[in-house]
N, C-alpha and C positions, 0 to 999 in steps of 0.2 A: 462753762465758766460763768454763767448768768447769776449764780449766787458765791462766786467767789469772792473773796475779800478783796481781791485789787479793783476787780467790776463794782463792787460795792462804795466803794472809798470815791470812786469818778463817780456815781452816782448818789451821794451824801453828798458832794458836791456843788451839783447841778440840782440836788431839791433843797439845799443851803439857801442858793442865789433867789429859789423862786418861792420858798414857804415861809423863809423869816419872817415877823410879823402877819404872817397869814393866821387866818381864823379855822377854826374847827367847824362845819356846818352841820356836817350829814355823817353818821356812820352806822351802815347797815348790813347785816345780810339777808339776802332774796334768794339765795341757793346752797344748797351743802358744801362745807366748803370753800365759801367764796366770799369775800370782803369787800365791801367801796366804801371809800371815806373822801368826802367831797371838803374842800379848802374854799375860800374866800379868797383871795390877794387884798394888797392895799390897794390894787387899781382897778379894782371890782370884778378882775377876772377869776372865774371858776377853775378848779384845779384839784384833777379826780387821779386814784390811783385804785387799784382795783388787783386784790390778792387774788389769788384762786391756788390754794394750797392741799391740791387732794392728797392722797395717798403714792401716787403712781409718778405724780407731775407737779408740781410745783413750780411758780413763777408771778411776777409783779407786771399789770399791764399799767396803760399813762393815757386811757381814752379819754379825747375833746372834750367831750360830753356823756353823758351816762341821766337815762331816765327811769327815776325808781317805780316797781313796780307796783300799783295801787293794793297787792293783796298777799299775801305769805312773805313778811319781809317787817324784821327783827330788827330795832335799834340795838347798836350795841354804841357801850363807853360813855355810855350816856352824860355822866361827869366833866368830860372831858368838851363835850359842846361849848361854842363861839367863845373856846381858849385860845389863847395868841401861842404863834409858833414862837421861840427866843433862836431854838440853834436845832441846827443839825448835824449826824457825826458819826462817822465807822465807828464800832468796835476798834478796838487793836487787837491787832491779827486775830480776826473773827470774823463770822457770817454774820452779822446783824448790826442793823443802822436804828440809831434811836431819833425821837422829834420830841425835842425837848419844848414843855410849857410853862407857862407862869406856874407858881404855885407848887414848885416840884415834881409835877406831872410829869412820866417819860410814855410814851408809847415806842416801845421796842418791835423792830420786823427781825424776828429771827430767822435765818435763813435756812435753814438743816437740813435740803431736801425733802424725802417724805415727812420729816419733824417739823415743818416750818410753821411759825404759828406769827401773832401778832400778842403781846401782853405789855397790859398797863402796871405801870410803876408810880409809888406815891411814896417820896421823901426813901426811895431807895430799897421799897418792899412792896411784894408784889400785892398789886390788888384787884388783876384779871386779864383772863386770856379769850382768847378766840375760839382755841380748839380747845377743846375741855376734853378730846380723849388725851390729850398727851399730859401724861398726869407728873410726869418728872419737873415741869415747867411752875407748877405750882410751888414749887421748892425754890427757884430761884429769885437770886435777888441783883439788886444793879449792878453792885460790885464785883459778881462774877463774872460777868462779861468780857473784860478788859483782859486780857493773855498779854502779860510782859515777857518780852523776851528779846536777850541781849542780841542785839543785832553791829555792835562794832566788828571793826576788824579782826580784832584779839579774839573775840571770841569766833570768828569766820577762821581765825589761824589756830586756835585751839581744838577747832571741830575739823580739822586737817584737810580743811575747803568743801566741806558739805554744804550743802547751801539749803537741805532740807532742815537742817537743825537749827538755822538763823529764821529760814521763811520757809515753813511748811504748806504756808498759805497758798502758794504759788501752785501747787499740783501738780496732776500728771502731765499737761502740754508743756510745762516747763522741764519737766524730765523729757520729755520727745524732742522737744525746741535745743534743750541744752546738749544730748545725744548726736542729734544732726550737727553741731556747729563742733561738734568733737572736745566736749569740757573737761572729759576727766583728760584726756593727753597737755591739757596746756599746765602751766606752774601756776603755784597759787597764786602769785599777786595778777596774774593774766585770767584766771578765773573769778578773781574778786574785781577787776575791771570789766569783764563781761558781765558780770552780777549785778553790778553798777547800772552799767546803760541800759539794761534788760529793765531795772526799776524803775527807770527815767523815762523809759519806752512806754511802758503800762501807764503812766501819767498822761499821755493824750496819743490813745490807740488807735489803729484802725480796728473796728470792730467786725470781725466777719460771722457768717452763720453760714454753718457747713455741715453735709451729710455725711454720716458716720457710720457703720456698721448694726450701733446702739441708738440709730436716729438722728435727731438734730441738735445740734450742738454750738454756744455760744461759745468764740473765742477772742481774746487778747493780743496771742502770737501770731505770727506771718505762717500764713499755708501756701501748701505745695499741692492744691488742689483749687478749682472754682469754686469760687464762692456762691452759694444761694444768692447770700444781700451780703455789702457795706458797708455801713456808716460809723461817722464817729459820734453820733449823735445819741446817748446813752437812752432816753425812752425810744427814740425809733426802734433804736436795735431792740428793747424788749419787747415793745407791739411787734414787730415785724418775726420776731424769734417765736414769740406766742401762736401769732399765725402761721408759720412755717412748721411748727412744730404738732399744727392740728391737721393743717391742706398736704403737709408733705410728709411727716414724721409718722402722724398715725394712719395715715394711709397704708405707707407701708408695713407698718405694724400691723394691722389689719389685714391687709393682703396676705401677708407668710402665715398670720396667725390662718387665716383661712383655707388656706394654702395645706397645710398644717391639718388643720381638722380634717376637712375633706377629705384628703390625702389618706387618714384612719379610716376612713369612714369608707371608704372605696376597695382600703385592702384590706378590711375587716368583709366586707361583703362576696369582694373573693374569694377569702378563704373557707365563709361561709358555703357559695354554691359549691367549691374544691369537696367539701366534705359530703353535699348533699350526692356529687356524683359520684366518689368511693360507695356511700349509700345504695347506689345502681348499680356498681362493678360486683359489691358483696353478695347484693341479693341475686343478680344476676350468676353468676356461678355457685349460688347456694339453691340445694332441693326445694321444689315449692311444699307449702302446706300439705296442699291437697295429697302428693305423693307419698309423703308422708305419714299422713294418716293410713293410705291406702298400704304403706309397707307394715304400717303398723298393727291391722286388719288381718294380712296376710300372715303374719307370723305371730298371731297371739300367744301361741302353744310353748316358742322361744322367750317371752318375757316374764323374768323373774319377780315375784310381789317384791315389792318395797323397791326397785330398782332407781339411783337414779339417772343411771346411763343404758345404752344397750345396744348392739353391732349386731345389724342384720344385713342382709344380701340386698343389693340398691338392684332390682330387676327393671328399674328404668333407666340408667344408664350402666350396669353394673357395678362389680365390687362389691364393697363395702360399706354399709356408710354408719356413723354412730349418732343415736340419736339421745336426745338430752330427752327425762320422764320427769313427774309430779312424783316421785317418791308415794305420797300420799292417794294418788289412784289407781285406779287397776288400769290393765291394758289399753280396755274398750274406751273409758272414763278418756285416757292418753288422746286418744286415736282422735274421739270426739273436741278433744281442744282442740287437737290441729286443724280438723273441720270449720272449728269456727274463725279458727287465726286466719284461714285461708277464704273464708267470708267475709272477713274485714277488711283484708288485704287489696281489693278493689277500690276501697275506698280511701286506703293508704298511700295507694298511688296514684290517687287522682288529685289528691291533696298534694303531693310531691311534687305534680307536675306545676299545678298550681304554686307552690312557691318557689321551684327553679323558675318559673318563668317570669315571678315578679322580684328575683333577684338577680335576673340575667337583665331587665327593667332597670334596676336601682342602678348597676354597675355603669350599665352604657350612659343614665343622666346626670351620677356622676364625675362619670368621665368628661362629659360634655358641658358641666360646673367648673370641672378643674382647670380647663384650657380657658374659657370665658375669664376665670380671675386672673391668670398667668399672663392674659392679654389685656386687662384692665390699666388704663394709667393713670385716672385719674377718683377721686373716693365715690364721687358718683354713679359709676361704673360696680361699683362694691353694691351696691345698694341691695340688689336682689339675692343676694347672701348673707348677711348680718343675718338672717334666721338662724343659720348655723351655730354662730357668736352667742343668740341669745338663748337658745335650746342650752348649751353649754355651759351657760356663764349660772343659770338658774339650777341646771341640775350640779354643779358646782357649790352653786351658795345652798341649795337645798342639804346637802352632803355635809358640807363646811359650817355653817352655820349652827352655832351652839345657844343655847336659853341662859348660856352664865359667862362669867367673864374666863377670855383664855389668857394663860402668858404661856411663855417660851424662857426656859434657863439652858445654857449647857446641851443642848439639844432634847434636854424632858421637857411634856408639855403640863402644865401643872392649871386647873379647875378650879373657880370659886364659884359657891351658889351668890343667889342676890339678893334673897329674901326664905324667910322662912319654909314655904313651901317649895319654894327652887332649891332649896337645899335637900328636901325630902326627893325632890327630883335629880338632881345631880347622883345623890350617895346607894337612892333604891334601885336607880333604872338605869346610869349611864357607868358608873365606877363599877369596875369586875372586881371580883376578891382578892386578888393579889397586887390591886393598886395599894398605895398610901391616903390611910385615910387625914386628915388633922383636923385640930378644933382648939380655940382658944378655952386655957380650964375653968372652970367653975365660971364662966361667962356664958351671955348669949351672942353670938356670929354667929360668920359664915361656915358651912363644911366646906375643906378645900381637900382634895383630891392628886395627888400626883400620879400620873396616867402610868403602867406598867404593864404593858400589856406583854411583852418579852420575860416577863417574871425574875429580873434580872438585880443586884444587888444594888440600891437606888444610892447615890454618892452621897455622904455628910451634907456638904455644901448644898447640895439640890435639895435636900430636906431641911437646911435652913431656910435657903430662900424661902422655899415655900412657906414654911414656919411663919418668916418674917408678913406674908400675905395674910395669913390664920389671925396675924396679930392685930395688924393694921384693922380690918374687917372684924373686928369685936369690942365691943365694951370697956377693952383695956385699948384704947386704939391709942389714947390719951400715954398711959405710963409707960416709964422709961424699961423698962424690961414685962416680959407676959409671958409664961408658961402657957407651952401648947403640947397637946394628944399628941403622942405621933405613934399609926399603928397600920396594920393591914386592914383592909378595907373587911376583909371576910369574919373579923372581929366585933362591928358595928351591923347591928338590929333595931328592930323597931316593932312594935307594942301596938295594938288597935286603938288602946287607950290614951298612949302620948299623941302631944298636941303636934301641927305643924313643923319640923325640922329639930322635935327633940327624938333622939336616939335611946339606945343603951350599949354603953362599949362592955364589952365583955371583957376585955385584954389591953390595957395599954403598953405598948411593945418601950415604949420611954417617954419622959416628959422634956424637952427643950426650951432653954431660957433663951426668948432672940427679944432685940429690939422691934414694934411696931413700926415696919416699912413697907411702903408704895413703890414700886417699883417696875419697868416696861421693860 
């Protein structure tokens, strides 16, 4: 609940009482991801707040003091320097608190989990963000922030006592908390009297920090477990939840995740020597070479030209045995392979031993990894394993890592190049033939790509979207509608002659009128 809007609203708060007429001083960042923006007071105290809004994690810390670092470290909002603070203020029912300044300046902290960004607003339109990949944000404007919604009685008694329809804000511990106190059995005006004290309750909470399944978790309502921490004190709790959430959350996170890897890595290596010693049972009750050839010696007179099978008498163990031939040679030609297969074969299995014995090696250390992390309790203790993490995380990003931009619609992944040669690169080397190709018409863009690799019949919809990407990304980025290519990938060629990322379509399967849009 750290970015919930009731947490939000007690903390708009308590940065009301302490930033009003405070000053803008310092705002920077010094790491990926990561924000300080340093205040003034009128009583000449410093007053630091500190985003750090990755992808995975997101959260607002409230350090004492904060020392900027002499070298890789970016002004941002520059504008906005030794501005007076006038006010500060939730959204309604919303994740994000604005710090209003002279001059119609807003600096909004949107809260949206991995979305969460920081953006400057001037007279109610925006005029810059923090995170520059979250490109939806660039679209908004002040007035959208604010979600009205009827929150009387009437309409609590028209929503037949749903409470999710008045305050959706409130989440899922409010569905658990209400559950436990048994809400749907009671009548409505006894449910809208719980509702009541429940909102009066969140106005000055105890705030706990409690571990969860999913990690570490800030909450509002009363647990039925120990608490980590405490307080009603709104920045403690977020320092203390930020730090709980690195020394205790990712620990464990870390732990299963290694837990986890290892874990593959130990019965992948099993299964490995499992197979090298079937390799021993086979050869082991299979004829050697050498017999072979020599059966083969013996009975030249029985093998047929061109054969590529042939059943001869096994005079070393009896029977029968059948032996596989080169079609392509005679007898002797036969015999002499096997001669040499059974000359190499010394040295096949000395090689065999050699690596049963250095994966009979890997299994036992790690075995003796896996128990060392099971019995770790603290991150420290992790230390001598993050190798695993990192081996992983690299050939992951190696694998994952693409040279153009990717989106996600409907569960298609849809490709844009970034420049002209990346587009030569996207359409010649990475799009198969039976992708979708697109291209804004008679313009110069991006080639976008809709991936198909199932060869399966790609949805309307999903070839707008994309469409609508073809468009934004071209020269018509500007007009209100833009004709775009839409065709199979296997239709599009290219010429020695043409320049950087121009093509030749052979076929355009149809042309599509979309709007120029941005969209994540």
């Amino acid at each position: 609940m750290h970015n919930n809007h009731f947490f939000l609203r007690i903390l708009a708060r308590e940065l009301r009482q302490i930033l009003t007429y405070a000053r803008l001083k310092q705002c920077f960042s010094q790491e990926k991801d990561e924000l300080v923006i340093g205040f003034e007071r009128q009583n000449g105290q410093d007053f630091w707040i500190k985003c750090s809004f990755g992808s995975q994690f997101s959260s607002m810390q409230f350090p004492t003091d904060f020392r900027r670092a002499g070298r890789n470290s970016v002004d941002l909002f520059s504008d906005l320097l030794l501005h007076e603070v006038q006010d500060v203020r939730v959204f309604e029912n919303e994740r994000a608190i604005g710090l209003y300044f002279l001059g119609e300046q807003v600096l909004v902290f949107k809260l949206f989990g991995n979305r969460s960004n920081v953006i400057l607003f001037q007279a109610g339109e925006h005029q810059g963000q923090f995170q520059k990949r979250l490109g939806k944000d660039f679209e908004l404007s002040l007035s959208q922030l604010d979600r009205t919604i009827d929150q009387s009685y009437e309409a609590f008694h028209q929503a037949d006592g749903d409470w999710m329809a008045l305050y959706p804000t409130l989440g899922k511990e409010c569905t658990s908390y209400f559950q436990h106190l048994g809400y749907v059995n009671l009548t409505q005006s006894k449910q809208w009297d719980l509702l009541q004290k429940t909102l009066e309750a969140l106005e000055e909470p105890l705030i706990s920090i409690i571990e969860t399944p999913k990690g570490i978790a800030l909450t509002l309502f009363p647990v039925d477990q120990e608490a980590l921490y405490q307080t009603k004190d709104v920045f403690d709790a977020l320092n203390q939840f930020f730090s709980l959430h690195y020394s205790v959350g990712e620990f464990r996170r870390e732990k299963a995740l290694l837990m986890e890897t290892l874990g593959k890595l130990h019965l992948k290596a099993i299964h490995y020597l499992e197979s090298l010693e079937k390799q021993q049972v086979k050869r082991d009750s299979s004829l050697a070479y050498e017999e072979i050839g020599n059966i083969l010696m013996a009975f030249l007179h029985l093998i047929p030209v061109g054969a590529k099978l042939v059943e001869l008498d096994n005079f070393y163990h009896g029977g029968k045995v059948t032996i596989k031939l080169n079609a392509q040679l005679s007898g002797p030609e036969n015999a002499e392979n096997y001669y040499r297969k059974a000359k190499n074969f010394s040295k096949e299995i000395a090689q065999w031993e050699v690596t049963v014995a250095r994966k009979k090696a890997e299994i036992q250390e790690l075995g003796e990894q896996l128990k060392g992390i099971e019995t770790a309790q603290v991150r420290r203790e992790l230390k001598p394993y993050l190798q695993y993490l990192k081996v992983q995380e690299s050939t992951k990003q190696s694998s994952d890592e693409l040279p153009f931009k990717q989106f996600l619609t409907s569960g298609w992944t849809i490709w844009v190049g970034k420049n002209a040669k990346n587009n030569d690169l996207l359409t010649l080397k990475y799009a198969k033939k039976f992708d979708i190709w697109l291209h804004a018409r008679d313009v110069s863009g991006s080639h976008v790509i809709i991936r198909n690799p199932q060869q399966q019949t790609v949805p309307k919809h999903v070839i707008e979207k994309a469409a609508e990407l073809a468009a934004h990304f071209s020269k018509r980025a500007t007009e209100s509608l833009c004709p775009v290519i839409v065709t199979a990938k296997k239709y599009v060629r290219k010429t020695r002659d043409l320049l950087p990322g121009q093509v030749i379509v052979d076929r355009e399967e149809e042309v599509v009128m979309v709007k120029p849009t941005y969209w994540e």
